[in-house]
C-alpha angles and dihedrals in degrees: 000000000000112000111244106241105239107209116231114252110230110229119245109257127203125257096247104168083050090054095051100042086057087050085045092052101046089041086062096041082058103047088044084051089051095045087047088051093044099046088048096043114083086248086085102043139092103264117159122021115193121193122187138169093054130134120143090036118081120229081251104045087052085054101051083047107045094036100228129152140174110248105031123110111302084212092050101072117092110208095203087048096048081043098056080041096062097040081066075076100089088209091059107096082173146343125203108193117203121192114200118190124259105051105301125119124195131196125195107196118193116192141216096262108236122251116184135352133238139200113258113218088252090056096256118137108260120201114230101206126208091268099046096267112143115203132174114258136191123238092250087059101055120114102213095204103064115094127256116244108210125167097033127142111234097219093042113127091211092065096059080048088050088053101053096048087055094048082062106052123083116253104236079065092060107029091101087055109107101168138002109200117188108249100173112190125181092259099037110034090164095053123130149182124236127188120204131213086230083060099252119140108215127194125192141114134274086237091055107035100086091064101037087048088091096054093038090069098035079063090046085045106050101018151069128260114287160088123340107188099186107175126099089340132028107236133165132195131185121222117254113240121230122224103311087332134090124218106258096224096175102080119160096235111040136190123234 
């Protein structure tokens, strides 16, 4: 008899890509779960916020400009955009933001230097800053030896110049200057006057100062008080005594 062909019965499989989608989704339900609850815990949250290198801004006034804020999303601030923010403050030259995980947000500042004083109407002592910003200052925060401006329009181009140049000069060249009044002339209409501690009267020009600055002080160095004339030419001219006296060259108020 011809043996009957028994067919082969397949075994069940299990359904394995079933099986993985359902880990996958509950995989991302997890992960979704995790993210929610850390987006709404404090770990993710602006929680400290350090600024240092300031002197004439005010905790506050950092804190309007640069739009921090303690309790917002740590991921949220942009450091490029708080930066841009706080350069809106005149008195800002740079600031570098640094953001440390977890919650704390740190701002270096670094400020336009001072380079002279002025007067207030009131009578208060006013900082001219390198790029002609003028800002209010304590008596514990002046720098004696920075120059006085007197004399000086407010709205005169040739005093925010004045200020850059002297923003460029190392100090120790410009430490015996007491005061810089404006004395325009037709030819010159950036000259000046300036008045030493070592009782010299120097006239030159902003546009010429920071390269007259060396011999300026080689004068001051080797010479007696007078007059340093630094333009075209370099002169110098000692004052005459009177008498026994000498001319006290170094008033507080001067003419032009």
């Amino acid at each position: 008899m011809p043996k009957a062909h028994i067919p082969v019965l397949k075994e069940n499989k299990p359904k394995r890509k079933a099986s993985r989608r359902i880990i996958a989704i509950l995989l991302l339900l997890f992960v979704a779960i995790l993210v929610i609850l850390f987006f709404r815990s404090p770990v993710s949250q602006v929680t400290e916020i350090q600024f240092t290198g300031s002197t004439f801004s005010s905790r506050e006034q950092l804190l309007q400009a640069s739009g921090l804020k303690t309790g917002t999303q740590y991921f949220g601030v942009s450091p490029s955009k708080v930066e841009s923010q706080l350069l809106q403050i005149k008195s800002i030259q740079k600031a570098v933001v640094d953001k440390h995980f977890p919650g704390k947000i740190s701002v270096r500042i670094e400020e336009y230097p001072t380079v002279a004083y002025e007067l207030g109407a009131e009578g208060n002592l006013d900082a001219i800053l390198a790029n002609g910003t003028k800002v209010s200052v304590n008596s514990s925060g002046i720098a004696v030896e920075k120059p006085i401006l007197t004399k000086w329009n407010t709205t005169d181009p040739n005093k925010v110049e004045l200020c850059k140049v002297l923003g460029k000069i190392p100090n120790e060249l410009t430490s015996d200057i007491s005061e810089i009044i404006p004395s325009p002339t037709a030819s010159f209409p950036d000259r000046i006057k300036l008045y030493t501690r070592s009782r010299f009267v120097v006239i030159t020009a902003i546009s010429l100062l920071s390269d007259k600055v060396e011999y300026l002080n080689q004068v001051i160095e080797t010479a007696q008080p007078g007059t340093i004339t630094m333009l075209e030419a370099d002169t110098y001219t000692p004052f005459q005594p009177l008498g026994d006296d000498v001319t006290d060259q170094n008033a507080t108020t001067h003419d032009n």
